[in-house]
N, C-alpha and C positions, 0 to 999 in steps of 0.2 A: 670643238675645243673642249679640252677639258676641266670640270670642278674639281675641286679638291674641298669636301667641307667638314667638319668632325659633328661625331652623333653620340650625344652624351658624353659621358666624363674616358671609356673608352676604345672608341671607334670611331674609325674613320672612312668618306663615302666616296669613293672614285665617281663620276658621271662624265660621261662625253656623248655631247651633241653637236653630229657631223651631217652636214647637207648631204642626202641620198644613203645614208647611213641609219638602223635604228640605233635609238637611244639606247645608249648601255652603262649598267652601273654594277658597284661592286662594293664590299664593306671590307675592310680590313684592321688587324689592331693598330697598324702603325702607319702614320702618315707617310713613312718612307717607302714602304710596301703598294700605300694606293698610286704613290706618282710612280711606281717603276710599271706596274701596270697598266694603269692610263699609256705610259710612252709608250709603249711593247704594241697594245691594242691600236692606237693611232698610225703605229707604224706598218700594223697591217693591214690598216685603212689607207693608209697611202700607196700601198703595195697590190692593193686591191683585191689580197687574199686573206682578207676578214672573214670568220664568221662568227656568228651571234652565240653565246656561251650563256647568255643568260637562262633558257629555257632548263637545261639543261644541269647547270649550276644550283635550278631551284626546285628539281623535280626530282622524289625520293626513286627508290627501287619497288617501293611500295606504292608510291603514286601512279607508279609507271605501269606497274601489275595491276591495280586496279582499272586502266583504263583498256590496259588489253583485254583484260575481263568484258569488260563493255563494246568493244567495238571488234575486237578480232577472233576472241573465242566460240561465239556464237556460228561461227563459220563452220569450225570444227564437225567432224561426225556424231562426235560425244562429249558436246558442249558441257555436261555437268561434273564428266570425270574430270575434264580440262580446267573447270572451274574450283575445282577442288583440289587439284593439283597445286594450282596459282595460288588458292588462299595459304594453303601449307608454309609458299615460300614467303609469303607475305611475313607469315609470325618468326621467319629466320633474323639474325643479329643483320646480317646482309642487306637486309630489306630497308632498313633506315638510314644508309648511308645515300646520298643524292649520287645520281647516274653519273656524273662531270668526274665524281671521286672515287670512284670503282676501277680497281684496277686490278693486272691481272692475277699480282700477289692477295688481292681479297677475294677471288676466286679458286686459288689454292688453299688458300686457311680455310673456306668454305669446305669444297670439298674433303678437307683431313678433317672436319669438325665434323663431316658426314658421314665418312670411313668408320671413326672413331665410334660413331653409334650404332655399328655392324651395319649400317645399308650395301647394300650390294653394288656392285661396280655401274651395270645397268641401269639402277634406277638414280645413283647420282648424275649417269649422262645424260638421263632424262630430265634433271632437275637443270644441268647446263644448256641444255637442249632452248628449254624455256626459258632462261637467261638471257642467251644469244637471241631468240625469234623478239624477246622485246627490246634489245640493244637496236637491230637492227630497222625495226618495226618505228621506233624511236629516231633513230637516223636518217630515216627512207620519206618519213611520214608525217611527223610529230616537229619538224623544226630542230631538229638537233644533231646537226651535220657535224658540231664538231665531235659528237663523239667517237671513240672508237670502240672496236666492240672486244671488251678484254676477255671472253669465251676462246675467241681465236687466236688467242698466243700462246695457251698452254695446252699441253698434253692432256688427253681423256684417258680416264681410267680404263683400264682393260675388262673388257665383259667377257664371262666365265662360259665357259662352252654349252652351258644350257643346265637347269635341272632335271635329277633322274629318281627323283621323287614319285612311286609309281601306289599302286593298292596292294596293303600286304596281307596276308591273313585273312580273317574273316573282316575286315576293315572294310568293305565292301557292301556286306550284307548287315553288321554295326551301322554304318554311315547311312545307307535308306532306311533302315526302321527308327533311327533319331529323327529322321528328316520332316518340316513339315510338310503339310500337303500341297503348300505352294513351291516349296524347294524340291520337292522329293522326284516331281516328272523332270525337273531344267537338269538335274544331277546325271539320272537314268538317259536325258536327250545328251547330255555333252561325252559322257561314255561313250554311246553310239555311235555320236556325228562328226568327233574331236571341234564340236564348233565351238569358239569364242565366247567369252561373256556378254561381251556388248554386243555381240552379232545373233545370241537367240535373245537378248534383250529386247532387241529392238526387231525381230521378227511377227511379221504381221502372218494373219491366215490369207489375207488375198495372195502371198508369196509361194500357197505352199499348194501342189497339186499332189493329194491322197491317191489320186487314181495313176498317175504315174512314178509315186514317189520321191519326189522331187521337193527341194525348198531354193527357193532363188533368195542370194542376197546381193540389194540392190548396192546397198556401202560395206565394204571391210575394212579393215585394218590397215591395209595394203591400199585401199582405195581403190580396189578392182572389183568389177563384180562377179559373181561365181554362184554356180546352179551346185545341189551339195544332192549327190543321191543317198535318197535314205533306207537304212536297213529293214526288215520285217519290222524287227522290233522297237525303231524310233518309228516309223509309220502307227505300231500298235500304240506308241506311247501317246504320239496326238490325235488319235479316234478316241481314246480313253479323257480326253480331257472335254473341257464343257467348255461351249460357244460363246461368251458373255456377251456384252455390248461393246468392249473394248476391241478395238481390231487386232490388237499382240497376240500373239498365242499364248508368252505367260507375262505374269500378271506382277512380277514382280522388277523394278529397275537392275542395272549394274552392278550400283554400288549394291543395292537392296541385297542383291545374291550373293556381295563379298560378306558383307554383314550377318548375312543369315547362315552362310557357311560355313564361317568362323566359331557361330554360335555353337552350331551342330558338334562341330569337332571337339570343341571344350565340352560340351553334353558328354560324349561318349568316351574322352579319354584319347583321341585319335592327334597325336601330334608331328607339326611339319608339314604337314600337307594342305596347298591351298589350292583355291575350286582351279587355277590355272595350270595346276597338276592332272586335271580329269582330261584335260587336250593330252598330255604327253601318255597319259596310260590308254586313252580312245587309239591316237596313233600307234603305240607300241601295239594293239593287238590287232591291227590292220596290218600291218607287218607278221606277226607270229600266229594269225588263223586266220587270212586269205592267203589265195593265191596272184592278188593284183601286183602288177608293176607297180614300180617307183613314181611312174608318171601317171598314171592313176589315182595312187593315195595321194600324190601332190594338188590335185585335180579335186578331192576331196576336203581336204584339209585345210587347203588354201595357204601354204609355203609358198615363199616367197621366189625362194630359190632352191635346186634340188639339194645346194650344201648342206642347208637348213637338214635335211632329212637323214643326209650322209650318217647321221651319230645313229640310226637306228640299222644299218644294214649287220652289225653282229647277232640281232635277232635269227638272221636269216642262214645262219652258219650251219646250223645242221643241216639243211638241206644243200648246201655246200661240200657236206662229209657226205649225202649220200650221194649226191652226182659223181665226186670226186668214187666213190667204192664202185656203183655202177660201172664206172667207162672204165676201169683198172681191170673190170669180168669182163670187159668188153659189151656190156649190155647199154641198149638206150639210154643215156640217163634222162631222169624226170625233168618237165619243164620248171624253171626256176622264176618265171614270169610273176 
């Protein structure tokens, strides 16, 4: 049955307490507002398709972020970008509205408030991405069945066919003489290897066999694992380093490398280019000075799929013009492998 009681001079407290039922209550400004709710909720107690609203009703976006912090990010392969991720959204306007009242027009005004601050289309899908995982996380988990998750009724932003953000000029040779000594081998290894941040971050020496050249990583990106063969010169780059007690091979975190990469660039005058550029220009010259296939440098690189690579095959165009001149003389043409 339901109370109706007023609290203070303006509000009013819905309550009903129904056998087999939890107790559920609700404040509103006007006492006409708490009895049409009260009836609505009873009614779906009598129907037997109640659910409980109150968890839900009292649980911010920020509350909710913080506790995926605590109990689901840890899961993660790189629990602290993840975490850092999360606090970001935390400080958004978004973040102080309770879950029950997010809807999916506060999810549009989100993202045009994120547009608006030039983010790119990708990283706001990323920012809905973690939206959705704790609506759902919330609903599955946390006692909050009735919500729904308002990620999934609108449209994602379109993500841009890739950067082609590459090393210009003497930018190259600028870029490692600013570098410190703790940046300066992880920079010279991701040219090499086109590997990941978080994936020579988290690269241990027990991973890595010098005598075959070889670095095994056991987590990607991707969540697959992948053996990465390494060139003379990333082989030379980790005999030139020093053993410490640490079992990583370098010595500095993820983010540490965003941070100190950033730094370098602003040293030296070198703008638009971020360490997650050093992959797209290691790839482009696996393309443009071997001769490996497609399925090879995928093999390397760790793409996910061979589309992902599809944007670099115009590298490969001149040797295209010479096969094409060869077979027109009637001659062999060169393998294009």
């Amino acid at each position: 049955m339901a109370s109706i009681r007023k609290r203070g001079d303006l509000q009013w407290e819905a309550r009903i307490r129904r056998k087999g039922w939890p107790v559920t209550c609700k404040t509103f400004n006007t006492k006409s507002d708490a009895e049409k709710w009260a009836r609505d909720i009873e009614n779906e107690m009598d129907r037997g398709v109640f659910t409980s609203r109150t968890e839900a009703e009292n649980t911010t976006l920020n509350e909710a972020l913080e506790r995926f912090i605590a109990e689901y990010v840890p899961r993660y392969n790189n629990p602290k970008l993840e975490t850092i991720k999360a606090r970001a959204l935390q400080r958004r306007k978004i973040a102080t509205k309770f879950m029950a009242a997010i809807r999916s027009k506060d999810i549009a005004d989100f993202m045009q408030e994120r547009a608006a601050e030039g983010v790119a289309g990708n990283t706001i899908r990323l920012d809905l991405a973690l939206i959705s995982r704790v609506f759902n996380v919330a609903i599955s988990s946390w006692g909050m069945e009735s919500l729904r998750n308002p990620v999934s009724r609108i449209p994602k932003p379109k993500v841009s066919s890739g950067r082609t953000r590459r090393l210009e000029g003497d930018e190259e040779e600028r870029l490692l003489a600013a570098c410190s000594d703790s940046l300066r081998p992880i920079v010279r290894f991701a040219i090499e290897t086109a590997m990941r941040r978080g994936e020579m971050a988290s690269l241990t020496w027990q991973n890595i066999d010098l005598e075959k050249s070889t670095a095994y990583l056991p987590k990607t990106k991707n969540n697959e694992e992948r053996t990465v063969p390494l060139s003379p010169a990333a082989v030379q780059i980790l005999k030139n380093l020093e053993k410490g007690e640490s079992a990583r091979v370098f010595q500095l975190s993820d983010v540490s490398i965003t941070q100190a990469f950033i730094k370098t660039c602003q040293k030296v005058g070198i703008e638009g280019l971020t360490f997650h550029d050093l992959r797209h220009e290691a790839t482009s010259r696996l393309f443009e000075r071997t001769d490996l296939d497609i399925m090879e440098i995928k093999s390397i690189t760790g793409h996910k799929t061979l589309q992902m690579l599809a944007r670099y095959s115009h590298l490969r165009t001149y040797k295209l013009v010479d096969r094409l001149a060869g077979a027109r003389r009637g001659e062999t043409p060169p393998n294009l492998s």
